[in-house]
ZASENU-846996 format. One line per 8 residues: number of its first residue (from 1); for each residue x, y, z of N, C-alpha, C, O. Coordinates in Angstrom, 2 decimals. Layout:
BEGIN
NUM> X Y Z X Y Z X Y Z X Y Z ~ ...
// end
This chain:
BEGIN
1> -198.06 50.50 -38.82 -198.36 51.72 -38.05 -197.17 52.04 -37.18 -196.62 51.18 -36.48 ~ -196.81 53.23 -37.23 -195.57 53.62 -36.48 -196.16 54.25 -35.50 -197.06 55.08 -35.66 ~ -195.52 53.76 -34.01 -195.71 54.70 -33.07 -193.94 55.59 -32.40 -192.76 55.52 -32.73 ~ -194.50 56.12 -31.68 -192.85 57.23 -31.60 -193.08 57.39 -30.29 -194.09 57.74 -29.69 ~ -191.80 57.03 -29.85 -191.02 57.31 -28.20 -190.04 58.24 -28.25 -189.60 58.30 -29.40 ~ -189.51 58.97 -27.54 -188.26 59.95 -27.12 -187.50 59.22 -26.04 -187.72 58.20 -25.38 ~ -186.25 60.35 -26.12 -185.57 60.02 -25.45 -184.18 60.98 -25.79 -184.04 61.64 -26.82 ~ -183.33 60.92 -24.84 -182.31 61.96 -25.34 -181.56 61.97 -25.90 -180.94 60.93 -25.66
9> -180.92 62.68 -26.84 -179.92 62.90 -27.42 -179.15 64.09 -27.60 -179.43 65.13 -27.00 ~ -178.02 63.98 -28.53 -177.05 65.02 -28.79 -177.18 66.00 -29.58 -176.34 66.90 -29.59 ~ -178.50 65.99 -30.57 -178.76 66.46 -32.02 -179.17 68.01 -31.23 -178.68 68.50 -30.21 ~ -180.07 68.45 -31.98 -180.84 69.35 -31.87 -182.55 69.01 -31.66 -183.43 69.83 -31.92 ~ -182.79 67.70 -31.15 -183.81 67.33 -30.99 -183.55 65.86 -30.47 -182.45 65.31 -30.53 ~ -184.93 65.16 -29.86 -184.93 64.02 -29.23 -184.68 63.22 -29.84 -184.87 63.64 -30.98 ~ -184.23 61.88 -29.93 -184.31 60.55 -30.72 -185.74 60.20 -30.18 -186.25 60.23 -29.06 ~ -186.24 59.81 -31.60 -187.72 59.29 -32.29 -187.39 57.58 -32.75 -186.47 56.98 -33.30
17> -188.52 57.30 -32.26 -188.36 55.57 -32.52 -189.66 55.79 -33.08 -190.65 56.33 -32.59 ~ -189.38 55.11 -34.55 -190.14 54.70 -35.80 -190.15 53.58 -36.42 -189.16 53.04 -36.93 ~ -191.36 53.13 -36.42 -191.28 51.36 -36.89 -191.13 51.42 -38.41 -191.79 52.19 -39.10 ~ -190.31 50.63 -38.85 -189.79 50.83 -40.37 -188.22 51.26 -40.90 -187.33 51.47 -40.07 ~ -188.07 51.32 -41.85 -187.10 51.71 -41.95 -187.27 53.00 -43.40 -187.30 52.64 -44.58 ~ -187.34 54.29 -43.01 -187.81 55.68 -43.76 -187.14 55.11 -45.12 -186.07 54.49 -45.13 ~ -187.83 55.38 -46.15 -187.70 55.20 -47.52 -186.50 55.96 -47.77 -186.14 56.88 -47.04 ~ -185.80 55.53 -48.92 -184.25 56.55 -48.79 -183.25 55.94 -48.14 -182.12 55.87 -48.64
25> -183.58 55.37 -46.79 -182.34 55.44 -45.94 -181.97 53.88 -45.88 -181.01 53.49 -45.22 ~ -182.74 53.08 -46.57 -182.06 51.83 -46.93 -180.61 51.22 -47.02 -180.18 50.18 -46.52 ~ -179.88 52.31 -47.92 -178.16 51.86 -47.32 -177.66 52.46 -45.61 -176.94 51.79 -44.86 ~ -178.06 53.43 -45.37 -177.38 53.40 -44.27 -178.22 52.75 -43.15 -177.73 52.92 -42.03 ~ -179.11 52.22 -43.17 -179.64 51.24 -42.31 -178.86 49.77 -42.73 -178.83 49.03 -41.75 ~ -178.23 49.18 -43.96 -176.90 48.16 -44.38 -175.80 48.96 -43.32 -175.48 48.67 -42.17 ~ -175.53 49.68 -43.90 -174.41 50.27 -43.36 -174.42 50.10 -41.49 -173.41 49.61 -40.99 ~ -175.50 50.49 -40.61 -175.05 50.76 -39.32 -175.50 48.63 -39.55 -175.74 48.23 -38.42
33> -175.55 48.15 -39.97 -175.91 46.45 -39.59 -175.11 46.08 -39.76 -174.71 45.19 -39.02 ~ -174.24 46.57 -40.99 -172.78 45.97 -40.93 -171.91 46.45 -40.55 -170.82 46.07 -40.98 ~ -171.95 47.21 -39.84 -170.95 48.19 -38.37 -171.31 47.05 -37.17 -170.31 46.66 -36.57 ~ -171.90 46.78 -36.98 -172.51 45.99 -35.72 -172.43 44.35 -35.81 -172.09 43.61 -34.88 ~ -172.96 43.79 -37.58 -172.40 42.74 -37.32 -171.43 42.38 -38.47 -171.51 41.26 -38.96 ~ -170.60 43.18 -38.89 -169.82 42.56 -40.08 -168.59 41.85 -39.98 -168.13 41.24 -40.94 ~ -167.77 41.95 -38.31 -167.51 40.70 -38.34 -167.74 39.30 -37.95 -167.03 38.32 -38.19 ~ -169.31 39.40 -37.05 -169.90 38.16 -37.51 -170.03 37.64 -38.69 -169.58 36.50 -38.73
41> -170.52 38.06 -39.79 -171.29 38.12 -40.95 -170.48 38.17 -42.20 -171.00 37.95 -43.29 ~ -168.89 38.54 -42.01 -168.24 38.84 -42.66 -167.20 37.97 -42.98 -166.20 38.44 -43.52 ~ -167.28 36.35 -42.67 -166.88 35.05 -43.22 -168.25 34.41 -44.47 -168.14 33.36 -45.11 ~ -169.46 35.35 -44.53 -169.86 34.62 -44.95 -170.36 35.55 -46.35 -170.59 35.20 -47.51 ~ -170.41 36.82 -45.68 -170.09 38.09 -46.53 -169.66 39.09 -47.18 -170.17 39.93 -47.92 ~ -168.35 38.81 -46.66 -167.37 40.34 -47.29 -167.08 39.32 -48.75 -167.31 38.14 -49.02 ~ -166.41 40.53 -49.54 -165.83 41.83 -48.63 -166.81 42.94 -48.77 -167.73 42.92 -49.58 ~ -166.49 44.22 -47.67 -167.98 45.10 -47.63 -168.56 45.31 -48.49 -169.76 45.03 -48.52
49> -167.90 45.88 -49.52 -168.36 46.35 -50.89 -169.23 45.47 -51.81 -170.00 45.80 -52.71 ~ -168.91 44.30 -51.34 -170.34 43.67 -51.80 -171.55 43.34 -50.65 -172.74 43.15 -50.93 ~ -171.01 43.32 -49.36 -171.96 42.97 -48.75 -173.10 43.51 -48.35 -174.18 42.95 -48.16 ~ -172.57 45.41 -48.14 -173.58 46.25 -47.99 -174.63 46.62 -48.70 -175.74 46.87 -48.22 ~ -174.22 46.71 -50.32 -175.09 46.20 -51.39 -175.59 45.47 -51.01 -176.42 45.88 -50.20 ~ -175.59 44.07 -51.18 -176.45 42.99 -50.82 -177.18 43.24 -49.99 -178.36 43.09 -50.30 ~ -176.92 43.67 -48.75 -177.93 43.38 -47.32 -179.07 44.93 -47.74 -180.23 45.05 -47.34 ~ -178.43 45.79 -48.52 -179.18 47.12 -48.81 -180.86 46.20 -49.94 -182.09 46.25 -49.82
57> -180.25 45.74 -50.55 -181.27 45.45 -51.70 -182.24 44.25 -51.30 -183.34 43.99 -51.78 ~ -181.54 43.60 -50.33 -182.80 42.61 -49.85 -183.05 42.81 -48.58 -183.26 41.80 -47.91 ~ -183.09 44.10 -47.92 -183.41 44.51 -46.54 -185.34 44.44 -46.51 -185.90 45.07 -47.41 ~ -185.87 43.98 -45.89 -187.11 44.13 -45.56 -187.33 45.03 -44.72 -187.09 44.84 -43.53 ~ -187.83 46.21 -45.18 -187.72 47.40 -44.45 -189.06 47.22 -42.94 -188.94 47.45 -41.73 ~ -190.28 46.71 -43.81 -191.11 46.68 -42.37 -190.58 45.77 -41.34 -191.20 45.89 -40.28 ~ -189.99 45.23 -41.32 -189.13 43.97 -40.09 -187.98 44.69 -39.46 -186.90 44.14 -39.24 ~ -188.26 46.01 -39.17 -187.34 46.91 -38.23 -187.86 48.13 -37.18 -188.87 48.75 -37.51
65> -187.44 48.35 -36.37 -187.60 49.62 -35.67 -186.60 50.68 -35.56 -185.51 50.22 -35.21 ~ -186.61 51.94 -35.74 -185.63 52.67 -36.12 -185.75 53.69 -35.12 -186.78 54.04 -34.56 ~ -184.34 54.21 -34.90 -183.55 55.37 -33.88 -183.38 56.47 -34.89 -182.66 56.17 -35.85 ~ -184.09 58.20 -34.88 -183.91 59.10 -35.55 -183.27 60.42 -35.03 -183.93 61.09 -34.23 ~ -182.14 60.81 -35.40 -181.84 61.67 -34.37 -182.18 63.01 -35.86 -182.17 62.81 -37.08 ~ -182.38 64.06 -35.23 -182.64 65.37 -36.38 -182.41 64.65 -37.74 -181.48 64.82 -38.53 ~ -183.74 63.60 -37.85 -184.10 63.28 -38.88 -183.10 61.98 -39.73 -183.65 61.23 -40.53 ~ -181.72 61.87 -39.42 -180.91 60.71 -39.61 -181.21 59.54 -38.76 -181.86 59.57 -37.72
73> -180.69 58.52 -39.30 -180.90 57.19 -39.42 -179.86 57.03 -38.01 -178.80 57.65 -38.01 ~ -180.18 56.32 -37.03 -178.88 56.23 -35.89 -178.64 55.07 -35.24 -177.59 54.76 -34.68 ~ -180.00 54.19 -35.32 -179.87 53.19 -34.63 -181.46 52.12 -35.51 -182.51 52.55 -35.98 ~ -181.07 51.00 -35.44 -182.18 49.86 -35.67 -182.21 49.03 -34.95 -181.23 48.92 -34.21 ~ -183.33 48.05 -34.79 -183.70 46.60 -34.42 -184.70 45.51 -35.30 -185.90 45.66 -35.51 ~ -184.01 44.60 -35.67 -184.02 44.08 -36.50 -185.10 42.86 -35.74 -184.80 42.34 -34.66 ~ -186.58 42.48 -36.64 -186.90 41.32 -35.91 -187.49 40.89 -36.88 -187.77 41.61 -37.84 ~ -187.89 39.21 -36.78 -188.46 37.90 -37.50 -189.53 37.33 -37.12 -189.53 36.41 -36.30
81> -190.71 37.88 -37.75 -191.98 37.54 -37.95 -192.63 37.39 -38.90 -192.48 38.20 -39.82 ~ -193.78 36.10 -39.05 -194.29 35.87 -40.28 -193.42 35.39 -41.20 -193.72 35.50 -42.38 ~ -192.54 34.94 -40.93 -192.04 34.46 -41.74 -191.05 34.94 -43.03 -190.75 34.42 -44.11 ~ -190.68 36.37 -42.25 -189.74 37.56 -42.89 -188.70 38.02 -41.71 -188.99 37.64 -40.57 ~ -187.55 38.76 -41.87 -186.78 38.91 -41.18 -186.52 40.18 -41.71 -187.04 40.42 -42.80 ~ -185.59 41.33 -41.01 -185.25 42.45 -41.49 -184.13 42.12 -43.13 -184.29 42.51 -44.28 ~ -182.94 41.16 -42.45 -182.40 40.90 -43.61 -182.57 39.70 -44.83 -182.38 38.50 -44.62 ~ -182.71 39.92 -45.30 -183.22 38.35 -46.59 -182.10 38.16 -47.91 -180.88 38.28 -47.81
89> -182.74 37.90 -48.98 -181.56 37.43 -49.87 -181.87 35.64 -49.91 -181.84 34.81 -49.01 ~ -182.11 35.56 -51.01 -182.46 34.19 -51.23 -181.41 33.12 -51.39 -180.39 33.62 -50.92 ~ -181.13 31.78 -51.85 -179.70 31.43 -52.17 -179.72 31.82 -53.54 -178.56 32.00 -53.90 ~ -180.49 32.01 -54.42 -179.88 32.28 -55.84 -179.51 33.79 -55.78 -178.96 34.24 -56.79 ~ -179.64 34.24 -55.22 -179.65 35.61 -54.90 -177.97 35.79 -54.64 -177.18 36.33 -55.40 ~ -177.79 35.37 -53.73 -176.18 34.97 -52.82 -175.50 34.36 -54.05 -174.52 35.06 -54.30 ~ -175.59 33.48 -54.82 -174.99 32.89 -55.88 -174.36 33.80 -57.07 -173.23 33.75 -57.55 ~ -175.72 34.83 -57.45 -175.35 35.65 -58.43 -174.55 36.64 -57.99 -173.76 37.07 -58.83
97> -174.53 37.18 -56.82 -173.85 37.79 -56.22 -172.28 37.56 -55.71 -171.56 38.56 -55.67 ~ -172.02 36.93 -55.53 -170.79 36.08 -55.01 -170.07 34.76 -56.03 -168.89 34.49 -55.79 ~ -170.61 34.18 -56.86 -169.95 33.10 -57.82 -170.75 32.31 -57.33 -171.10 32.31 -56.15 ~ -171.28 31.24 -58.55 -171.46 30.21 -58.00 -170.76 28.93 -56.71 -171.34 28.41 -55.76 ~ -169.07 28.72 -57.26 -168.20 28.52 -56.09 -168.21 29.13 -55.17 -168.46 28.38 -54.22 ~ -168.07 30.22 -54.83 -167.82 30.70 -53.64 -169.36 31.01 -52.95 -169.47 30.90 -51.73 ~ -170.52 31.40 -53.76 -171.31 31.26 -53.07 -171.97 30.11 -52.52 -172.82 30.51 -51.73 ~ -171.95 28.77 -52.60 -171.64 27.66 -52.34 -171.61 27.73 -50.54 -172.42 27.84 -49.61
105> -170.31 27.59 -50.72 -169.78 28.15 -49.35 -170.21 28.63 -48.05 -170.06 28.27 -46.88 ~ -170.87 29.69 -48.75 -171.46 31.31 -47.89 -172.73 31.04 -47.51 -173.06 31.55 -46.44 ~ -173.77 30.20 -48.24 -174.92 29.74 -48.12 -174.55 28.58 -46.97 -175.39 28.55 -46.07 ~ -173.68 27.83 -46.87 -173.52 26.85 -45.45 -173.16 28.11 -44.35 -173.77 28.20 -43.29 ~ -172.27 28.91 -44.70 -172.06 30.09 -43.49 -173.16 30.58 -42.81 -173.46 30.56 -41.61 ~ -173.71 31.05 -43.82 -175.15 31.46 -43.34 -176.15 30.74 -43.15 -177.19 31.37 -43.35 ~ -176.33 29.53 -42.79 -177.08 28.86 -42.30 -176.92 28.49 -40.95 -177.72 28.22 -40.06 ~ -175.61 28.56 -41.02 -175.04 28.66 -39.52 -175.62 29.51 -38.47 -175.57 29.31 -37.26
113> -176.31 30.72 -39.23 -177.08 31.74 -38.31 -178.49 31.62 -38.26 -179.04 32.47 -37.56 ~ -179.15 30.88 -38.74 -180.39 30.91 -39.76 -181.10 30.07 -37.87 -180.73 29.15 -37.14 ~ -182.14 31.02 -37.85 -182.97 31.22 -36.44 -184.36 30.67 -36.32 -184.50 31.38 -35.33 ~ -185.21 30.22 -36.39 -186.71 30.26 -36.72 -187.46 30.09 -35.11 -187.20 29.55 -34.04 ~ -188.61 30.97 -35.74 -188.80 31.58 -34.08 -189.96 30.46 -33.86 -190.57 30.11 -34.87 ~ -190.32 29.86 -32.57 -191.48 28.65 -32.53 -192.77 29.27 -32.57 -192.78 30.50 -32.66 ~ -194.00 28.58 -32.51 -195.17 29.50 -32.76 -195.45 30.19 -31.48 -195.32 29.58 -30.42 ~ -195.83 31.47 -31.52 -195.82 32.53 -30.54 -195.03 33.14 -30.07 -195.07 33.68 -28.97
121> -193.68 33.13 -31.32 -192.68 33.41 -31.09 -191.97 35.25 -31.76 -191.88 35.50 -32.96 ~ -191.77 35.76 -31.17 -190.98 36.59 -32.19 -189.43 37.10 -31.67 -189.07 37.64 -30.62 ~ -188.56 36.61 -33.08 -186.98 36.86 -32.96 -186.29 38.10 -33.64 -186.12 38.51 -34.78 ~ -185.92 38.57 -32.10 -184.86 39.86 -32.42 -183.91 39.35 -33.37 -183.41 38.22 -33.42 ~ -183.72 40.29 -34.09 -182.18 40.46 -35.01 -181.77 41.29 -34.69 -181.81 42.24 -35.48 ~ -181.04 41.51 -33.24 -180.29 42.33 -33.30 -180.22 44.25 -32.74 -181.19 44.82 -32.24 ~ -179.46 44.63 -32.88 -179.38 45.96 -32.29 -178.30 46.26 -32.90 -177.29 45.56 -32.76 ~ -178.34 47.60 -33.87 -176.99 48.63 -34.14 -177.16 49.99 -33.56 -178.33 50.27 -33.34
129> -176.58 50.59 -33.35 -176.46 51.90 -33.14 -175.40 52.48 -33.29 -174.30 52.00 -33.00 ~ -175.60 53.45 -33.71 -174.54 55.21 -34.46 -173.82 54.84 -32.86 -174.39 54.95 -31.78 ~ -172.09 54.27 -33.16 -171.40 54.54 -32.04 -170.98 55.65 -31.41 -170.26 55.68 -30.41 ~ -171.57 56.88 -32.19 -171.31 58.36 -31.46 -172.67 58.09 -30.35 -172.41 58.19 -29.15 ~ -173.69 57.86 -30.65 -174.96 57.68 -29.35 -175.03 56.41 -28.64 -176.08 55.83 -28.39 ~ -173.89 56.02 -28.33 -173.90 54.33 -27.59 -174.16 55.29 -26.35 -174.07 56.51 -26.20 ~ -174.47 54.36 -25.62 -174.96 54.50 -24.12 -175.34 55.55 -23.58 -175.08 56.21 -22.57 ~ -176.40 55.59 -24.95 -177.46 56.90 -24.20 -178.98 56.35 -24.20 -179.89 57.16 -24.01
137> -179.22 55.15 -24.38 -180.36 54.66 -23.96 -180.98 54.22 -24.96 -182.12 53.79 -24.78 ~ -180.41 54.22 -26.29 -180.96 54.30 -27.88 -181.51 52.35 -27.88 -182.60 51.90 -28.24 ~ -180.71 51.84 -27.53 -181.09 50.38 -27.40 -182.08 49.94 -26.77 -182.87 49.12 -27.24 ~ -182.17 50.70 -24.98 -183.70 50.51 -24.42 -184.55 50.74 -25.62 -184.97 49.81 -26.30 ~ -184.85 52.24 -25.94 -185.82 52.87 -26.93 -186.30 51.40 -27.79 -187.47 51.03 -27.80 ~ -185.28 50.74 -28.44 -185.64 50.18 -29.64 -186.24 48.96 -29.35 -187.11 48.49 -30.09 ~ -185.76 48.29 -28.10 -185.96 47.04 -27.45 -187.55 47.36 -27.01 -188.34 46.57 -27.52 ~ -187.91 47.99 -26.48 -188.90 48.27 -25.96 -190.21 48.65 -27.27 -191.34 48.16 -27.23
145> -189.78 49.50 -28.21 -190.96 49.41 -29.46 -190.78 48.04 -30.02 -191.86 47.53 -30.32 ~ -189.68 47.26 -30.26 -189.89 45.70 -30.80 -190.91 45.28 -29.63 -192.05 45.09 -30.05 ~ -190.76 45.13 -28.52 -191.74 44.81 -27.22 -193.03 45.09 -27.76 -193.83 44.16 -27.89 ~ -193.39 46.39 -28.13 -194.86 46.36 -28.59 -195.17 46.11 -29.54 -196.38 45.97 -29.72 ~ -194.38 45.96 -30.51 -194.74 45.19 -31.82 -195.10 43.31 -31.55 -195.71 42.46 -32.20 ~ -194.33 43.30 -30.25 -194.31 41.76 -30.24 -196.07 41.60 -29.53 -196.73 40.56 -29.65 ~ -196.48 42.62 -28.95 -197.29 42.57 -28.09 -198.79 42.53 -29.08 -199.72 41.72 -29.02 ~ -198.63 43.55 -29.86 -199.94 43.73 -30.95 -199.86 42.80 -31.78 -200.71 42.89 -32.67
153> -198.91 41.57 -31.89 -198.86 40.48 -32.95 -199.12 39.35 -31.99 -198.62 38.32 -32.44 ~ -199.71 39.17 -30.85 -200.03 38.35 -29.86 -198.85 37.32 -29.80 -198.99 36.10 -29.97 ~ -197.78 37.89 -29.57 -196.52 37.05 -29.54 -196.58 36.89 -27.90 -197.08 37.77 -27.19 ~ -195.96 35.51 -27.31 -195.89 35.05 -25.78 -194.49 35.46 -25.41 -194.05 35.58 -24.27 ~ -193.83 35.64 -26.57 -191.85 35.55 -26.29 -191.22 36.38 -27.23 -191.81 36.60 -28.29 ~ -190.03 36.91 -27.01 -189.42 37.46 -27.56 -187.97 36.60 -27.02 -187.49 36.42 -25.91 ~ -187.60 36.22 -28.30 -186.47 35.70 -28.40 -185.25 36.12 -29.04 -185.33 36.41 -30.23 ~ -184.33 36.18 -28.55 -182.86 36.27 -29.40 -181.71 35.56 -29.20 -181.66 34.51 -28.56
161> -180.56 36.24 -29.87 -179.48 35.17 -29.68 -178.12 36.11 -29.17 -178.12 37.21 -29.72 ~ -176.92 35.90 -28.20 -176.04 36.65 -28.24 -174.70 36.25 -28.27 -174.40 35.66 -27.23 ~ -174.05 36.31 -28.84 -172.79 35.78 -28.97 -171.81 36.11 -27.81 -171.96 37.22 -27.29 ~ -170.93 35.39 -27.39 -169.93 35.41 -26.26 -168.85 36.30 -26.42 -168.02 36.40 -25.51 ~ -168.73 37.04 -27.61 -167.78 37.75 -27.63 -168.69 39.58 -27.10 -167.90 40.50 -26.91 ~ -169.64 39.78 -27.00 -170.66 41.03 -26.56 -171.54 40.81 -25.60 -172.75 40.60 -25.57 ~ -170.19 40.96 -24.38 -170.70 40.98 -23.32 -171.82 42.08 -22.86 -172.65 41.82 -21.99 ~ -171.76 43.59 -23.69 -172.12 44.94 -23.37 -173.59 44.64 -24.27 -174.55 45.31 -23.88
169> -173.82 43.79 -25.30 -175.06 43.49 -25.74 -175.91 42.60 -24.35 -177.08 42.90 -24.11 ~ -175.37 41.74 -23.69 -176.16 40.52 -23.53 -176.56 41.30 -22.22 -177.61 41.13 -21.61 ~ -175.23 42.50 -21.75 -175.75 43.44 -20.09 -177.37 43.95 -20.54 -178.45 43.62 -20.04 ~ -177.08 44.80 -21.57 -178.31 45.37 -22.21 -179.82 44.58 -21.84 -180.87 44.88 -21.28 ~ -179.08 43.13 -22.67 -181.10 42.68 -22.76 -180.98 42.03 -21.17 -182.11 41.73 -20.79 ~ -180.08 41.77 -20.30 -180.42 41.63 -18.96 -181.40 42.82 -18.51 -182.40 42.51 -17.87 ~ -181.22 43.84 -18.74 -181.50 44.93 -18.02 -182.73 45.03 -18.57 -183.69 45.09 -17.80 ~ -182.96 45.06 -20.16 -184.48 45.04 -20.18 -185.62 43.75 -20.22 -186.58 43.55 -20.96
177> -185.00 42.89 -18.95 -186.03 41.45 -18.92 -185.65 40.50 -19.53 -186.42 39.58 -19.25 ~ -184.74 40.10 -20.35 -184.36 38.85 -21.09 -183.62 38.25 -19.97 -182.94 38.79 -19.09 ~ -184.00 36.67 -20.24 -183.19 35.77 -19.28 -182.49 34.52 -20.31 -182.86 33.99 -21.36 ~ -181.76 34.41 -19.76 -180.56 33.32 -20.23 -181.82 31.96 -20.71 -182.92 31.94 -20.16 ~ -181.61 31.37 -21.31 -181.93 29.68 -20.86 -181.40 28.86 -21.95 -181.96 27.78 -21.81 ~ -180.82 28.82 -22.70 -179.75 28.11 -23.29 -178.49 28.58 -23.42 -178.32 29.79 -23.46 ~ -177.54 27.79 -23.49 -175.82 28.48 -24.36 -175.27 27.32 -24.96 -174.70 26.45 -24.31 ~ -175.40 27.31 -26.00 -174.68 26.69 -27.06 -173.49 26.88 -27.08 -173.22 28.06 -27.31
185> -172.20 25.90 -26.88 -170.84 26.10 -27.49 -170.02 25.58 -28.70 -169.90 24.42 -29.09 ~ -169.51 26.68 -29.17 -169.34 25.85 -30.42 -168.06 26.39 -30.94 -167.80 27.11 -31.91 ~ -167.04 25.63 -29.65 -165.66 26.49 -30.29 -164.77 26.13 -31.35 -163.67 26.62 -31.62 ~ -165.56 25.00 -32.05 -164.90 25.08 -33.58 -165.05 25.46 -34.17 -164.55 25.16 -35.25 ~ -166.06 26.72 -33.99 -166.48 27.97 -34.80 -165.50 29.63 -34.16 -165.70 30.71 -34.71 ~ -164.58 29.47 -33.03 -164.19 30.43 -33.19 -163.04 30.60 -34.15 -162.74 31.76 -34.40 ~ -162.40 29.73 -34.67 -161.60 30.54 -35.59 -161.95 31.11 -36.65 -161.40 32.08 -37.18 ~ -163.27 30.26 -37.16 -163.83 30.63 -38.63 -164.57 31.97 -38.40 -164.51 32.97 -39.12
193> -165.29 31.78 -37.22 -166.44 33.48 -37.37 -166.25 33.95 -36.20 -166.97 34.94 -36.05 ~ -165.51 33.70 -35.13 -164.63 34.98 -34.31 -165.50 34.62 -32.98 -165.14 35.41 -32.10 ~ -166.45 33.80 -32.52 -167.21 33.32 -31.07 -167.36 32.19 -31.02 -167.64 31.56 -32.04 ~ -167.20 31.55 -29.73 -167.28 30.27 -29.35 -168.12 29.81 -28.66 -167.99 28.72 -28.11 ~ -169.26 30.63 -28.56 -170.72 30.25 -28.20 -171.73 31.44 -28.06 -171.69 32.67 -27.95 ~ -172.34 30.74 -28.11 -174.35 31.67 -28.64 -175.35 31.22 -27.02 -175.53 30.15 -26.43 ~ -175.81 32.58 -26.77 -176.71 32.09 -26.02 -177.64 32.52 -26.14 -177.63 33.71 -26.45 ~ -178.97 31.84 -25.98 -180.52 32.27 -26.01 -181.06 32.77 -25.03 -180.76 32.34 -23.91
201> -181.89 33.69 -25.18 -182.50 34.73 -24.22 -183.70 35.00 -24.34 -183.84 35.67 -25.36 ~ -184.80 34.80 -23.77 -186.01 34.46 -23.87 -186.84 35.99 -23.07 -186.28 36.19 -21.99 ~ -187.56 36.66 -23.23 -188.44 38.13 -22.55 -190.11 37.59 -22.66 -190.56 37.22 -23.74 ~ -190.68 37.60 -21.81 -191.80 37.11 -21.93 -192.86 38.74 -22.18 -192.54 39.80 -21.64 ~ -193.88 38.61 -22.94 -194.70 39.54 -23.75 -195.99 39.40 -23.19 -196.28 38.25 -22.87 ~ -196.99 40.41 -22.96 -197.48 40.72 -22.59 -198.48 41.02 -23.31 -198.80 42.21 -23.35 ~ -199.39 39.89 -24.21 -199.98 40.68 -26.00 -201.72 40.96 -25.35 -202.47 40.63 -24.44 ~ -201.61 41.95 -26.79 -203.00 42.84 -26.15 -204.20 41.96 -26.77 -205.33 41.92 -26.31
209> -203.86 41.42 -27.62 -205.05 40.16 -28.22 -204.58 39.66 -29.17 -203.54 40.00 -29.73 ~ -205.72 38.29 -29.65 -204.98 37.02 -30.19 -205.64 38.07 -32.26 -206.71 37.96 -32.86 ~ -204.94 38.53 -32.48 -205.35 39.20 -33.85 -203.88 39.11 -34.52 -204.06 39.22 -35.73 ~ -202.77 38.99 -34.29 -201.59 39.27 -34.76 -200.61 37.95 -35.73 -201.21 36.89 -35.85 ~ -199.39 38.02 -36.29 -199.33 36.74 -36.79 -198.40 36.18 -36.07 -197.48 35.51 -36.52 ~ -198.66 36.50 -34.56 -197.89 35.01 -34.05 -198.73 33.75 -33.48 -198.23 32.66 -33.18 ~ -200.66 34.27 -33.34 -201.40 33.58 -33.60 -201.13 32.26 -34.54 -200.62 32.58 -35.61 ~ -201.35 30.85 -34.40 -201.14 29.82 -34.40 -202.59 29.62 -35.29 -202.96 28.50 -35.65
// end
């Protein structure tokens, strides 16, 4: 069930927050994820031309909330519940895609990111947005419908992760209630994927009843 918030924009109409990701717009919902994280993602995924494919064809479209400006695709939030995530792709999946050798590889890369939320848990993946509408509030919007999605799935937490190199992400979820409580360092990972530590950020939820699947 989609519900819809406003808020302003540049278009000829408000930005609309829609849970899902509109049928059709599957690559450019790849596309603004790998604007946002492809050079995280992009030791374990490039080069683009295959990666956007990839992340297009195994995108789980209900495991998102979407930013619409006059009807285009502008912004998402990506979250992990039930045991699905916005982006997927299996390892044989990654294999046929990439070589067996080299996908090898890419499957340890990406495990490197690989999150699992505890019970009563639900994990953000993330925030992109159309860098023509950065800091017009498109991120509150989206943070805040994941919030009620977390809320109608009787989730206690909303969790994510932020890397040390996006400082202007981690201001963000300060501002809408996330608090620090871990940081991982791991600077033998900055040469390979470009940050030298991850920190966890925890938003506590507010759920309207125990009916949802973060129920235990």
């Amino acid at each position: 069930m989609g519900l819809d918030a406003t808020g302003t924009g540049t278009g000829t109409g408000p930005v609309t927050v829609r849970r899902g990701v509109p049928a059709g717009a599957e690559r450019r919902a790849a596309e603004l994820y790998w604007e946002a994280f492809g050079r995280k993602l992009g030791p374990a995924l490039n080069p683009p031309d295959k990666a956007v494919p990839f992340i297009t064809v195994h995108l789980n479209a209900d495991r998102a909330v979407c930013a619409l400006l006059d009807g285009q695709l502008v912004g998402l939030a990506g979250y992990q519940l039930g045991g699905r995530a916005l982006t997927g792709g299996s390892a044989s999946a990654v294999l046929r895609t990439y070589g067996h050798l080299r996908g090898l590889h890419r499957l340890v890369l990406l495990a490197l990111f690989e999150r699992r939320p505890a019970p009563g848990q639900l994990v953000m993946d993330g925030i992109a947005v159309d860098p023509d509408i950065r800091g017009r509030g498109v991120g509150s919007l989206l943070i805040e419908e994941v919030a009620a999605v977390a809320a109608e799935q009787d989730c206690r937490d909303i969790r994510l992760d932020v890397i040390d190199t996006n400082p202007r992400a981690r201001a963000l979820y300060e501002r809408r209630g996330f608090t620090a409580v871990r940081t991982e360092h791991t600077p033998y990972l900055r040469g390979l994927l470009g940050f030298g530590a991850v920190t966890t950020m925890h938003r506590p939820v507010e759920a309207d009843g125990p009916r949802g699947l973060c129920t235990p």
